[in-house]
gemmi code that builds the backbone of each chain (N, CA, C; Angstrom):
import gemmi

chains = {
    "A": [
        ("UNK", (13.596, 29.430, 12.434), (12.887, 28.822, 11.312), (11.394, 28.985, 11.537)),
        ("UNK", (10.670, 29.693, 10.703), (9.495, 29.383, 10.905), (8.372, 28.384, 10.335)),
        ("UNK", (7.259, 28.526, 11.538), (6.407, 27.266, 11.542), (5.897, 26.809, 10.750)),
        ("UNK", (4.470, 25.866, 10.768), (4.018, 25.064, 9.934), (2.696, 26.692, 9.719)),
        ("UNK", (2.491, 27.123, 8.688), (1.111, 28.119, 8.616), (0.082, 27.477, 7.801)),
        ("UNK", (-1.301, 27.955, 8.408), (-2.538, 27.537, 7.583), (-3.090, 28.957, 7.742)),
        ("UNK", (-4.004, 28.776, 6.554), (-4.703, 29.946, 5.895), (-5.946, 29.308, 5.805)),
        ("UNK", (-6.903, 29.895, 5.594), (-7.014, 31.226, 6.289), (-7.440, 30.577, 7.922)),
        ("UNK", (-7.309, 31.317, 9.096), (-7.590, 30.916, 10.822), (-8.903, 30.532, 10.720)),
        ("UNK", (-9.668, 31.291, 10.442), (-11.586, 31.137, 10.647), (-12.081, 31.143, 9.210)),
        ("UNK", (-13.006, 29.990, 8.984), (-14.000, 30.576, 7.624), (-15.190, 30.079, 8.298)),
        ("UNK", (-16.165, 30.730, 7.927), (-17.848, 30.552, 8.161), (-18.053, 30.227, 6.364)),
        ("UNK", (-18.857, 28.486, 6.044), (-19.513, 28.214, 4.929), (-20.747, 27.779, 4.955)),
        ("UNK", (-21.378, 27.651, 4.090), (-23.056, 27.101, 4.018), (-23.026, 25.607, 3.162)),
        ("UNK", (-23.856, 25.242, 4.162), (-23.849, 23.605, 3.378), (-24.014, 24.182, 2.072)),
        ("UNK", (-23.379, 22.656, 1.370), (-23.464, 22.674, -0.042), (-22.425, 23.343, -0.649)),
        ("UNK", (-21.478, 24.072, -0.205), (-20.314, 25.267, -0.959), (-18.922, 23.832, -0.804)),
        ("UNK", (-18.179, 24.799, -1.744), (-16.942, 23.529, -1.279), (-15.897, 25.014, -0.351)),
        ("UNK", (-14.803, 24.043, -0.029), (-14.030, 25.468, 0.755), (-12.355, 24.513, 0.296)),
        ("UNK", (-11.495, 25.379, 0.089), (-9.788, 25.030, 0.275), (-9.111, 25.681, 1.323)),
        ("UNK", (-8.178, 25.142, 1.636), (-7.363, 25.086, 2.830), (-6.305, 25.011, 2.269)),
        ("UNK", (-5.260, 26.006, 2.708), (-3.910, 25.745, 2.483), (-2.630, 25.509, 3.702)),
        ("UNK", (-1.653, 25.533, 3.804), (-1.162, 24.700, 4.744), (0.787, 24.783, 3.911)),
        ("UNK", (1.276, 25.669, 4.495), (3.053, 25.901, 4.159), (3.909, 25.068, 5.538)),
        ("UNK", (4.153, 24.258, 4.882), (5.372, 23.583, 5.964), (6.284, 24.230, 6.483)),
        ("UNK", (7.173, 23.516, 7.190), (8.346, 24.174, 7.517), (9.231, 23.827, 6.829)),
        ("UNK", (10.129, 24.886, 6.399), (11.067, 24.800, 5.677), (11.918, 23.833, 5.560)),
        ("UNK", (12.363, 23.120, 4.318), (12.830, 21.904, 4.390), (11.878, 20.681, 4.424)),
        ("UNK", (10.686, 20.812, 4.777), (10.124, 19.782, 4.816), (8.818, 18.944, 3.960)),
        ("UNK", (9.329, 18.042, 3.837), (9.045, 17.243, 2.373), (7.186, 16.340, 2.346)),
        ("UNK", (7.272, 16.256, 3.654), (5.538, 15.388, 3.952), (4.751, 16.058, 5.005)),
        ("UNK", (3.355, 16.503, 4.141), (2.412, 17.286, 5.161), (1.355, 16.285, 4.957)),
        ("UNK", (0.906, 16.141, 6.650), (-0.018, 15.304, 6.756), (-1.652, 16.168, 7.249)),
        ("UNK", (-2.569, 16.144, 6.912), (-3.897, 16.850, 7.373), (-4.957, 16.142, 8.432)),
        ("UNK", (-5.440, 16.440, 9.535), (-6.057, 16.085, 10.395), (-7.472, 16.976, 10.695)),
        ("UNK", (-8.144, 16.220, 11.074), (-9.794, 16.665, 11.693), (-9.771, 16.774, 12.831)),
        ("UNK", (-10.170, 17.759, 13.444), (-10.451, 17.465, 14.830), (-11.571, 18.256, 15.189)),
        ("UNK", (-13.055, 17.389, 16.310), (-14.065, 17.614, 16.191), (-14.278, 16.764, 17.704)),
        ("UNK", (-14.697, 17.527, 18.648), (-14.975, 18.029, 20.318), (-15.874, 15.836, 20.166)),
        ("UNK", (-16.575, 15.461, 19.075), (-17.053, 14.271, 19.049), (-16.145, 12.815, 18.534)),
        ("UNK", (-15.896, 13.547, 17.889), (-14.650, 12.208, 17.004), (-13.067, 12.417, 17.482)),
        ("UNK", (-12.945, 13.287, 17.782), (-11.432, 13.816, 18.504), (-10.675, 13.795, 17.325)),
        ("UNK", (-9.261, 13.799, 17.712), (-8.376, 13.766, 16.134), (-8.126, 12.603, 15.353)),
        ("UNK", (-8.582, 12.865, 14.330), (-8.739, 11.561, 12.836), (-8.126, 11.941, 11.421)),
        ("UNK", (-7.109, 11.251, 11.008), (-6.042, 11.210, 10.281), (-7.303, 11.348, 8.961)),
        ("UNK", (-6.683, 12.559, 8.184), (-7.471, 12.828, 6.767), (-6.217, 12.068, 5.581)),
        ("UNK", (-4.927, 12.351, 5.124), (-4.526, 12.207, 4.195), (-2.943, 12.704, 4.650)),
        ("UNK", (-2.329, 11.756, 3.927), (-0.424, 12.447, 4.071), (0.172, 12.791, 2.490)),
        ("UNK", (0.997, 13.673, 2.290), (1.275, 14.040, 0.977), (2.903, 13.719, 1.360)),
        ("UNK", (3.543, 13.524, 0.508), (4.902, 13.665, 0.327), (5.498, 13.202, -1.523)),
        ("UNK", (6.190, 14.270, -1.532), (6.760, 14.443, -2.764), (5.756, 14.548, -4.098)),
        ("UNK", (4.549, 15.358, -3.559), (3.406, 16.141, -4.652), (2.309, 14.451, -4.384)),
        ("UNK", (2.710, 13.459, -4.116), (1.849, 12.201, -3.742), (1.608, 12.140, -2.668)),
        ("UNK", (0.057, 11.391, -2.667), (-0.474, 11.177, -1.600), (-0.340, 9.512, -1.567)),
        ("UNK", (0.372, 9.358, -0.329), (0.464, 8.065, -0.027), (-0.137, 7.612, 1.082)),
        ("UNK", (-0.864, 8.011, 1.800), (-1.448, 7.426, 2.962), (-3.108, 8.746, 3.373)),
        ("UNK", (-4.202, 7.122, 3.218), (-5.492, 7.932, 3.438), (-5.994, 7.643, 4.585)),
        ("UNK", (-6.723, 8.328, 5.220), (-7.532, 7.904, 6.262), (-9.069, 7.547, 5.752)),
        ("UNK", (-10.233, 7.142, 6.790), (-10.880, 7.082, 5.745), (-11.949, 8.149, 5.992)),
        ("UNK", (-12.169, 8.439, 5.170), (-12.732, 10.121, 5.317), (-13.661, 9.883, 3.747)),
        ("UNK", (-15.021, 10.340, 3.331), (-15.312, 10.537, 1.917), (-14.949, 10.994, 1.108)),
        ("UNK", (-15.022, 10.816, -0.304), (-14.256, 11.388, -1.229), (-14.529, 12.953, -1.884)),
        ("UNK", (-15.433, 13.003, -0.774), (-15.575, 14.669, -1.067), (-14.450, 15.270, 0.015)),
        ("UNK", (-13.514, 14.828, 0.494), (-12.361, 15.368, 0.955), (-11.271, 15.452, 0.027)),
        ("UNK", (-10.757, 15.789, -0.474), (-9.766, 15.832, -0.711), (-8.179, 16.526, -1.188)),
        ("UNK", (-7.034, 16.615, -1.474), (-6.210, 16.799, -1.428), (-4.750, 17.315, -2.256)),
        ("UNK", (-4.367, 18.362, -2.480), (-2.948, 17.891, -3.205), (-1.733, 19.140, -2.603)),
        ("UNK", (-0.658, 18.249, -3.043), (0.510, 18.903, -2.965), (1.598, 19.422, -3.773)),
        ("UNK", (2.309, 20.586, -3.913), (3.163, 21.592, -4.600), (4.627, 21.103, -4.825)),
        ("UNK", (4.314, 21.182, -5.728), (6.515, 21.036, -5.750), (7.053, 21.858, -4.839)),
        ("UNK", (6.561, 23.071, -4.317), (7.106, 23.459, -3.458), (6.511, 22.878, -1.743)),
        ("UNK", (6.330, 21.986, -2.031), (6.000, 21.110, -0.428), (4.363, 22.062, 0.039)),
        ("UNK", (3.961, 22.825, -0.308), (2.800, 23.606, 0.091), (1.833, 22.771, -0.351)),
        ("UNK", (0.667, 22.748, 0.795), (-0.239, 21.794, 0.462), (-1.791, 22.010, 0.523)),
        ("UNK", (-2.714, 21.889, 0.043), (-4.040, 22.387, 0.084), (-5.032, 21.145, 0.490)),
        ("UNK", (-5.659, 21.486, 1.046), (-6.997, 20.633, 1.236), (-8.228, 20.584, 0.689)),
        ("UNK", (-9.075, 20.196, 0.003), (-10.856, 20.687, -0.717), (-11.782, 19.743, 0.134)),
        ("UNK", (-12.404, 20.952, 0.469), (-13.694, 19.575, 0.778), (-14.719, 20.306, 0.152)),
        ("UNK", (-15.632, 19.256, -0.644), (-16.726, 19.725, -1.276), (-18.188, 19.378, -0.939)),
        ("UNK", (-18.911, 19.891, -1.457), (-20.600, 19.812, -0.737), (-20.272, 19.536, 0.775)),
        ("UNK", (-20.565, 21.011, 1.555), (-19.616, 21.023, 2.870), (-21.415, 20.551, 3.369)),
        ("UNK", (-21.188, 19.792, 4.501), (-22.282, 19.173, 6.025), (-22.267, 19.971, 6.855)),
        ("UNK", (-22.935, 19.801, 7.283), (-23.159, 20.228, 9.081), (-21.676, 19.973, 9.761)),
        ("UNK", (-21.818, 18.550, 9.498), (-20.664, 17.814, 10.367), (-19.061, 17.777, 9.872)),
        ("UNK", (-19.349, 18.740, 8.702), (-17.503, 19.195, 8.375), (-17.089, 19.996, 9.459)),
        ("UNK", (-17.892, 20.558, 10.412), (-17.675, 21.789, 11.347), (-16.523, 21.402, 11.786)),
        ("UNK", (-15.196, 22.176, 12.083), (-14.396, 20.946, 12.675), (-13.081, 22.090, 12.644)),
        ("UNK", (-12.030, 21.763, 13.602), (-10.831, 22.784, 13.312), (-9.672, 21.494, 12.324)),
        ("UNK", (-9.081, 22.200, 11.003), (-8.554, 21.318, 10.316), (-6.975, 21.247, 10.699)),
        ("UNK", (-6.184, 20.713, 10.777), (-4.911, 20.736, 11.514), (-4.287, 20.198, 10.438)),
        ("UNK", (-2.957, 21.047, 9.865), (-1.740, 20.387, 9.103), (-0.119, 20.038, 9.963)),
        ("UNK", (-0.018, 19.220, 9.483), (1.465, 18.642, 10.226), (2.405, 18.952, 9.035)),
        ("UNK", (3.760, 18.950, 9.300), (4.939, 18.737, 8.657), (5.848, 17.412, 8.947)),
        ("UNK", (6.570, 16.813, 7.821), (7.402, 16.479, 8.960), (8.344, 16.134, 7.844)),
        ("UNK", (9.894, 15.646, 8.084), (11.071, 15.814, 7.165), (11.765, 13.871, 7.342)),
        ("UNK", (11.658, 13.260, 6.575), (11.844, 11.918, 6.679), (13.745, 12.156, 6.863)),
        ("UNK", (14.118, 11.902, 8.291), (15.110, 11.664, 8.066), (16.103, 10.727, 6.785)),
        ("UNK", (16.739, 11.009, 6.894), (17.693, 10.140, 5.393), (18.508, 9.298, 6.057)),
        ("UNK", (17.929, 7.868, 5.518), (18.072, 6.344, 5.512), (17.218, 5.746, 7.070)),
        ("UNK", (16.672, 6.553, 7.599), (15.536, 5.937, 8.767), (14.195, 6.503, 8.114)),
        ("UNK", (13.665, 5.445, 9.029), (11.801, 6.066, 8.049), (10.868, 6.645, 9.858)),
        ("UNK", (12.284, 7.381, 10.769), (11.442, 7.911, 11.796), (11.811, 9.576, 11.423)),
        ("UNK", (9.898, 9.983, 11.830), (9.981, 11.592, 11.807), (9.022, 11.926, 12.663)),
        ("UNK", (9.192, 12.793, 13.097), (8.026, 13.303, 14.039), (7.220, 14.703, 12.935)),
        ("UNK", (6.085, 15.204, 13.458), (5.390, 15.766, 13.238), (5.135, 17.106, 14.013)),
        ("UNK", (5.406, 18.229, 13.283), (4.835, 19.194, 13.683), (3.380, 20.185, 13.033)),
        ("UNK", (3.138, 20.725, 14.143), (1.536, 20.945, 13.865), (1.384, 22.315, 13.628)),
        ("UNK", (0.450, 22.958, 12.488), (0.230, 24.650, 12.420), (-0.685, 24.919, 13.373)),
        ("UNK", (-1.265, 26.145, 13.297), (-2.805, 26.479, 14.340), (-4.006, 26.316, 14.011)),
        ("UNK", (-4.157, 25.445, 12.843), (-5.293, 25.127, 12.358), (-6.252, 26.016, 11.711)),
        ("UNK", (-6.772, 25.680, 10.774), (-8.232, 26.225, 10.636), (-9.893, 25.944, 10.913)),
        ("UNK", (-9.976, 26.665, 11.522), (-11.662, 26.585, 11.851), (-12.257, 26.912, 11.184)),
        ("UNK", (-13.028, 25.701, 10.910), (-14.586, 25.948, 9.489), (-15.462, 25.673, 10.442)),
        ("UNK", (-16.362, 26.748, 10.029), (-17.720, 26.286, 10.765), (-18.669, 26.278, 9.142)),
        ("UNK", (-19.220, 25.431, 9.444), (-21.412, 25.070, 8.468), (-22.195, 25.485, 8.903)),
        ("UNK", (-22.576, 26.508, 8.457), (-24.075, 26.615, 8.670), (-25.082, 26.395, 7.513)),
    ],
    "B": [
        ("UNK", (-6.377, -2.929, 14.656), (-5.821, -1.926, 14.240), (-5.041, -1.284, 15.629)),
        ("UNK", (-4.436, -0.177, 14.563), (-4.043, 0.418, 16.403), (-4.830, 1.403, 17.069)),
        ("UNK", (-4.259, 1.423, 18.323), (-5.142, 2.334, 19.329), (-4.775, 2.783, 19.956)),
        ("UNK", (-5.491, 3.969, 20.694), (-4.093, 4.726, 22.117), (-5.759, 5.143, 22.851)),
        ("UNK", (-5.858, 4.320, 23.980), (-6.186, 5.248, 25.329), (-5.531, 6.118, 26.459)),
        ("UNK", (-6.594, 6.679, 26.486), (-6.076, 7.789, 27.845), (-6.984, 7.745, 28.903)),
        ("UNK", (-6.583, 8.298, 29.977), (-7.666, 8.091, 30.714), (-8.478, 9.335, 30.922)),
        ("UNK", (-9.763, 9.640, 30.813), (-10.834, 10.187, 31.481), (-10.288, 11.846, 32.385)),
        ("UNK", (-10.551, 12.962, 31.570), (-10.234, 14.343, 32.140), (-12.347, 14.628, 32.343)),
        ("UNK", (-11.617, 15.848, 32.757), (-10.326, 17.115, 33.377), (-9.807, 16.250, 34.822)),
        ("UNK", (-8.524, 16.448, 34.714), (-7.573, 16.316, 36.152), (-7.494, 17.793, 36.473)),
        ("UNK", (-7.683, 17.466, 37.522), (-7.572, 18.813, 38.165), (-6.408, 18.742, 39.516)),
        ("UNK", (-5.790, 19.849, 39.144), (-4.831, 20.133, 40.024), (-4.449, 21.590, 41.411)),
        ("UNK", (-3.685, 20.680, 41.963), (-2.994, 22.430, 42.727), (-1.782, 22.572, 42.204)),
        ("UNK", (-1.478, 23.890, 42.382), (0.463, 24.213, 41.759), (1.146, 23.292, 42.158)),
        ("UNK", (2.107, 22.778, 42.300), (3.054, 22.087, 42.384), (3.129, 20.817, 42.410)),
        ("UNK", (1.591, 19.944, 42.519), (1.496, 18.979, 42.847), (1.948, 17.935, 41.646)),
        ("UNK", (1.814, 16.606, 41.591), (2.708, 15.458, 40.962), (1.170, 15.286, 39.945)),
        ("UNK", (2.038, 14.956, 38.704), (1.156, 14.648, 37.829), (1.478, 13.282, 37.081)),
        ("UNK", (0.480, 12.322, 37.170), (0.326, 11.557, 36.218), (-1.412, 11.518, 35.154)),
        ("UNK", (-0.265, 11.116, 33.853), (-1.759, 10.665, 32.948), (-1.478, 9.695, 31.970)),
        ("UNK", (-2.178, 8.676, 32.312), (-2.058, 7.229, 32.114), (-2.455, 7.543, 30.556)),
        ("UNK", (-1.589, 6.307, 29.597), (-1.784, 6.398, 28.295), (-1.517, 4.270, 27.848)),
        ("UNK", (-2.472, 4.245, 27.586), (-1.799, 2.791, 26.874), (-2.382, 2.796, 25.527)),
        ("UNK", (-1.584, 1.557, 24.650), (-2.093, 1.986, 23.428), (-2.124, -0.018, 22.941)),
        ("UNK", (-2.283, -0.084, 21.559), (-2.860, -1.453, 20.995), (-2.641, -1.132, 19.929)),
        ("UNK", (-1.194, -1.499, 18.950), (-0.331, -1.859, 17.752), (0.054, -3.304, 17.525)),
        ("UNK", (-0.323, -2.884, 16.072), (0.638, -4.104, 15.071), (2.035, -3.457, 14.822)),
        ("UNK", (2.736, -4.440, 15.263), (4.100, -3.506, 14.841), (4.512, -3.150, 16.056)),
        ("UNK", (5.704, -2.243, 15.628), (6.293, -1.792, 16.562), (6.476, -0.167, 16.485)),
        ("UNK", (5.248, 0.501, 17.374), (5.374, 2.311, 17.829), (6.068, 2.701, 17.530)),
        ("UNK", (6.125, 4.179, 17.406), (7.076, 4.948, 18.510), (5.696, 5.794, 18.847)),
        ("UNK", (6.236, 6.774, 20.242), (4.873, 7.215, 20.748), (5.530, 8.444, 21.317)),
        ("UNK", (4.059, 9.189, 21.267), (4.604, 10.441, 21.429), (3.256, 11.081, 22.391)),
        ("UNK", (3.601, 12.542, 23.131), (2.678, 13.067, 23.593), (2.765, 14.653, 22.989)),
        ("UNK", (1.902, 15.219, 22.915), (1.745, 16.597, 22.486), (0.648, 17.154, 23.293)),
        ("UNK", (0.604, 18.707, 23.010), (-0.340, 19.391, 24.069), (-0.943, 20.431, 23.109)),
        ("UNK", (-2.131, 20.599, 23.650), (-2.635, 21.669, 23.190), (-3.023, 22.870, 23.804)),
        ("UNK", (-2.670, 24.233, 23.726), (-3.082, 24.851, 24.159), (-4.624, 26.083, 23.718)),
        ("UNK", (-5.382, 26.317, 24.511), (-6.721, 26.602, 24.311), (-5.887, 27.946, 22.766)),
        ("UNK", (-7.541, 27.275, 21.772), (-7.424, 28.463, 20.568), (-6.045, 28.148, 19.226)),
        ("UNK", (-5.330, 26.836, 19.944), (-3.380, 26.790, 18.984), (-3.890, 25.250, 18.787)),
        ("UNK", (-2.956, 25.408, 17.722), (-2.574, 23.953, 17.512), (-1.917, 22.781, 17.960)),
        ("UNK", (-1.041, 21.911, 17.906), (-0.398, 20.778, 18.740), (0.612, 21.129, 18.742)),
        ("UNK", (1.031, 21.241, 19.843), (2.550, 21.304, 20.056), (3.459, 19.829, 20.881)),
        ("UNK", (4.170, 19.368, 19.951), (5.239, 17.927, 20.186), (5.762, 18.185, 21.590)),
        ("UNK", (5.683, 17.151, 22.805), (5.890, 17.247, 24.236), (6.950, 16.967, 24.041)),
        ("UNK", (6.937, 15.175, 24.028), (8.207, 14.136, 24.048), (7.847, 13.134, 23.196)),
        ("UNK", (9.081, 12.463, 23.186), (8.919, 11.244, 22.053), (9.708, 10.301, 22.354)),
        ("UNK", (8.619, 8.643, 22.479), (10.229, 7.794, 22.527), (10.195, 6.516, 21.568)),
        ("UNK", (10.549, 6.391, 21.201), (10.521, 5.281, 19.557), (10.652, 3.865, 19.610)),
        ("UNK", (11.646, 3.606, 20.862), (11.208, 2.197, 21.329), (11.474, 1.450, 22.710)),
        ("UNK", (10.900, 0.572, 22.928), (10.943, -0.299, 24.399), (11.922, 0.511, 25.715)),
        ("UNK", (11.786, 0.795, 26.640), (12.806, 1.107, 27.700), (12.973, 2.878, 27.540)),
        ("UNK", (12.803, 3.525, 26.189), (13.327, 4.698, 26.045), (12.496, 5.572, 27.007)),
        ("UNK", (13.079, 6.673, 27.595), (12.465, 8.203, 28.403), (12.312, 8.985, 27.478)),
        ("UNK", (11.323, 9.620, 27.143), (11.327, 11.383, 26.200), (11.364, 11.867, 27.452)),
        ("UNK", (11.820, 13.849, 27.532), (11.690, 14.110, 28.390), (11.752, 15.460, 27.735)),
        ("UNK", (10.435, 16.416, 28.532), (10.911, 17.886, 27.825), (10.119, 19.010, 28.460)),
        ("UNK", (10.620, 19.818, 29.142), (9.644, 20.941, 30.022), (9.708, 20.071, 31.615)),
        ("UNK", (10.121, 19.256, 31.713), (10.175, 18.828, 33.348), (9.149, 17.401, 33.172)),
        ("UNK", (8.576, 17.321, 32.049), (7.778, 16.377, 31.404), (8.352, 15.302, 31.395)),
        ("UNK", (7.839, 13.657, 31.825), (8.654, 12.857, 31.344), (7.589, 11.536, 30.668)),
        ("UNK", (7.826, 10.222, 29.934), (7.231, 9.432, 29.670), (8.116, 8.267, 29.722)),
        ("UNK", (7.983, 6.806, 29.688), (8.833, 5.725, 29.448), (8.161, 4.931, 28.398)),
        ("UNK", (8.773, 4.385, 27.630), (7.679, 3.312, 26.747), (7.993, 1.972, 27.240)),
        ("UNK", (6.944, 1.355, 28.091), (6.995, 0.240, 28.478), (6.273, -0.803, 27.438)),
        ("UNK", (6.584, -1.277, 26.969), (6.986, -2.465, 25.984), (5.410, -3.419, 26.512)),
        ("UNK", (6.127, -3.810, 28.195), (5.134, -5.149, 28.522), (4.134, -5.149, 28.787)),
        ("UNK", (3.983, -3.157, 29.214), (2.772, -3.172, 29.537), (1.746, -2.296, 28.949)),
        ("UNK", (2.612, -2.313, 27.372), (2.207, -1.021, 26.226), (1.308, -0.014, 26.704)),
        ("UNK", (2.423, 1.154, 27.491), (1.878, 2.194, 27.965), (3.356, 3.227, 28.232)),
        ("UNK", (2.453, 4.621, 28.245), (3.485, 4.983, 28.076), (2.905, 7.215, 28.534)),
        ("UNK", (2.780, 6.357, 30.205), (2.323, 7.681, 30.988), (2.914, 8.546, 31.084)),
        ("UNK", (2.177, 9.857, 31.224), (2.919, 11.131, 31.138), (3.073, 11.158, 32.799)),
        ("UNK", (4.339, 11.908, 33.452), (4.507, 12.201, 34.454), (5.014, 13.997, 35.030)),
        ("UNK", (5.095, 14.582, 35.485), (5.717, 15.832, 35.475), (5.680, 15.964, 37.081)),
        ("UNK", (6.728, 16.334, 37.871), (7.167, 16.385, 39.642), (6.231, 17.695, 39.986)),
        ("UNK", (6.048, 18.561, 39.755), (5.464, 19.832, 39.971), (4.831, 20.316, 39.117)),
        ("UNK", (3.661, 20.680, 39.100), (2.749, 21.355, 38.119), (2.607, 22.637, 38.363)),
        ("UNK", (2.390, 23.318, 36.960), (2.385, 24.713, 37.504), (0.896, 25.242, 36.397)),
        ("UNK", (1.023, 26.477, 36.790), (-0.743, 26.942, 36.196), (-0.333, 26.948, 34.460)),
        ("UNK", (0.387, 27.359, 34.555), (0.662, 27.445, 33.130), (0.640, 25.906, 31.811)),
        ("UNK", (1.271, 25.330, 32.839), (0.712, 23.704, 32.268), (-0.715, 23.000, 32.001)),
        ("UNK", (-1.533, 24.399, 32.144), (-3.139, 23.853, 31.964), (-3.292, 23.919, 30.459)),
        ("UNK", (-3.440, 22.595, 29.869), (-3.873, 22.261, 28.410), (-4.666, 21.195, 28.309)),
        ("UNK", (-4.810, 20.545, 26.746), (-5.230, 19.354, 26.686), (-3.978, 18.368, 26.185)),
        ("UNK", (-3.598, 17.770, 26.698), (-2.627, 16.578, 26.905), (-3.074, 15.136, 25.719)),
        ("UNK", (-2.343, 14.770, 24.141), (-2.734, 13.860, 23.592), (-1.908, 13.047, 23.380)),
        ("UNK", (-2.091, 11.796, 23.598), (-0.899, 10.612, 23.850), (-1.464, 10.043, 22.172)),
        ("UNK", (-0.006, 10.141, 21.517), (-0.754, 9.487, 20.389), (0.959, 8.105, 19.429)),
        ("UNK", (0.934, 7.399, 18.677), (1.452, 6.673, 18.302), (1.283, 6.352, 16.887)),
        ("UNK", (2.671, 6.013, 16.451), (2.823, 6.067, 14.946), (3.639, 4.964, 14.333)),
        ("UNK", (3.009, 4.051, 13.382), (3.491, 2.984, 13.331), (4.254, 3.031, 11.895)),
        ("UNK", (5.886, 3.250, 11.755), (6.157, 3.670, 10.922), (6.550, 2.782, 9.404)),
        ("UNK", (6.544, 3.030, 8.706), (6.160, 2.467, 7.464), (6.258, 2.926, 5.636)),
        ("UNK", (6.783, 2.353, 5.064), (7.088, 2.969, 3.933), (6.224, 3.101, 2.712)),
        ("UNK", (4.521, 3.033, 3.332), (3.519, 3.563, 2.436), (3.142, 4.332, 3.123)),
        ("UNK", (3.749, 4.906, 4.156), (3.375, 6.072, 5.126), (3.067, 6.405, 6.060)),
        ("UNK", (3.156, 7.457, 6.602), (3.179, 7.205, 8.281), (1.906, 8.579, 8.776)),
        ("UNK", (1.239, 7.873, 9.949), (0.259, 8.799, 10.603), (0.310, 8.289, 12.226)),
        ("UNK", (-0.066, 9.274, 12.412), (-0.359, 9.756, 14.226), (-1.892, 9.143, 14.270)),
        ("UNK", (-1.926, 7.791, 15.249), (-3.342, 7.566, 15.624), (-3.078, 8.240, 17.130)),
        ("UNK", (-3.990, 9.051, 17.575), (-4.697, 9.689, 18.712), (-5.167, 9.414, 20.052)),
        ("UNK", (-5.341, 9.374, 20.722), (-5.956, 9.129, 22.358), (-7.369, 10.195, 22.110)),
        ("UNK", (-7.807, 10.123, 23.166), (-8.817, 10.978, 23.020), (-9.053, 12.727, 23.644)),
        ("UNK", (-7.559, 12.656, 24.108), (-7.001, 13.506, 24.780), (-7.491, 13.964, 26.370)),
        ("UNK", (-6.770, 14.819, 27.155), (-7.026, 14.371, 28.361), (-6.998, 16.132, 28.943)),
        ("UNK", (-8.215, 16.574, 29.736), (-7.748, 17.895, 29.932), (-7.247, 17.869, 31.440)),
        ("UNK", (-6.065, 18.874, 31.605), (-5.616, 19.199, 32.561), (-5.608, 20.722, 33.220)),
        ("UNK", (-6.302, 20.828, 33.752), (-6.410, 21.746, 34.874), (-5.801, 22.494, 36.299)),
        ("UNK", (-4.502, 23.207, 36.381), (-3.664, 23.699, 37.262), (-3.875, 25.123, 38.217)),
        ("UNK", (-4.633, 24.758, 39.535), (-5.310, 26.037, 40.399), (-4.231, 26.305, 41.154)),
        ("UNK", (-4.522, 27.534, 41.306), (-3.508, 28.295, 42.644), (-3.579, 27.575, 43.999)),
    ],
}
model = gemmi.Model(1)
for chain_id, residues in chains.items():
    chain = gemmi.Chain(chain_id)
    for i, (resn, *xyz) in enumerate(residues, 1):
        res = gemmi.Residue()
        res.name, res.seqid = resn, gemmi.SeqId(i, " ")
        for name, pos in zip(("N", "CA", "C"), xyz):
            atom = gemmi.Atom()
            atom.name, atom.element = name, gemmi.Element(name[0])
            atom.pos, atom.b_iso = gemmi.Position(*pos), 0.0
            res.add_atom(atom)
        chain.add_residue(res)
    model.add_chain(chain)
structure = gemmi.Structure()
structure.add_model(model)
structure.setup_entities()
């Protein structure tokens, strides 16, 4: 079965541009969650999607944000990009077992945005 | 809110030697907790997992316990080898039916010399 993929690996943007992120689960699986991770803040929960809704935010500005595909594929926007968006973006999968509310999470290889 | 510490890297190692890396954490509710690794340039890859009080994850020679009393829940492994050099993140998820997320440790680097 293959993995969780994000597109594109590397982008270089200039403050002020917005950028999207996309992010294909693994097959079968119904909730992708998006993460920040940044060498200062370490990893910090952006947003979880399941079933085209977003039900769980972190708190992040509202120039982040988010949606998801009937086909479980999920994108990220962040707009008027900072300095401090610099950051590798990490998507999870994960498949809510049926009638327990435990799932674990698996992770793609992220994308690296850099600001200049 | 909740929380997960770790303790303070790079550990540095020789091959074979015994590894611990201390993880405690600070929930409402009741965890489950997990460790994942990263390797340099990749994304997270899921270690072990154990969901509640008393349970072992165990995976790659890797092991953890979730101790309940003393909400922690250290990574251990008998022999280290070079290849086990990553960054190590102890993180916990308090599960819930407006949704569920992974709060983080700050992760821990580990280092394995000849």
């Amino acid at each position: 079965k293959a993995g969780v993929t994000q597109t594109p690996r590397y982008l270089i943007k200039t403050r002020g541009q917005q950028v999207t992120l996309s992010c294909s689960p693994i097959s079968g699986h119904r909730s992708v969650s998006w993460y920040q991770q940044t060498p200062g803040q370490g990893l910090q929960f952006l947003f979880e999607y399941f079933s085209e809704t977003q039900r769980n935010k972190g708190n992040f500005p509202g120039r982040f944000s988010g949606r998801q595909f009937s086909n479980s594929r999920s994108e990220m926007n962040v707009s008027t990009l900072e300095l401090g968006d610099s950051a590798l973006y990490l998507c999870a999968s994960s498949l809510p077992t049926s009638g327990s509310w435990e799932y674990e999470q698996y992770f793609g290889p992220g994308t690296r945005l850099t600001v200049t | 809110g909740n929380s997960v510490t770790q303790m303070e890297g790079p550990v540095t190692l020789s091959e074979e030697a015994f590894l611990t890396i201390n993880c405690t954490y600070t929930a409402t509710g009741y965890p489950s907790l997990f460790w994942y690794v990263q390797y340099p340039g990749e994304g997270l890859q899921l270690l072990l997992k154990a969901t509640k009080a008393d349970d072992k994850g165990s995976n790659k020679g890797f092991e953890a316990t979730y101790r309940k009393e003393t909400t922690s829940f250290h990574l251990e492994k008998g022999s280290v080898q070079v290849s086990d050099s990553a960054v190590y993140f102890c993180a916990l998820m308090i599960l819930t039916g407006g949704g569920n997320k992974l709060t983080f440790g700050t992760g821990t680097q580990l280092k394995v010399e000849l």
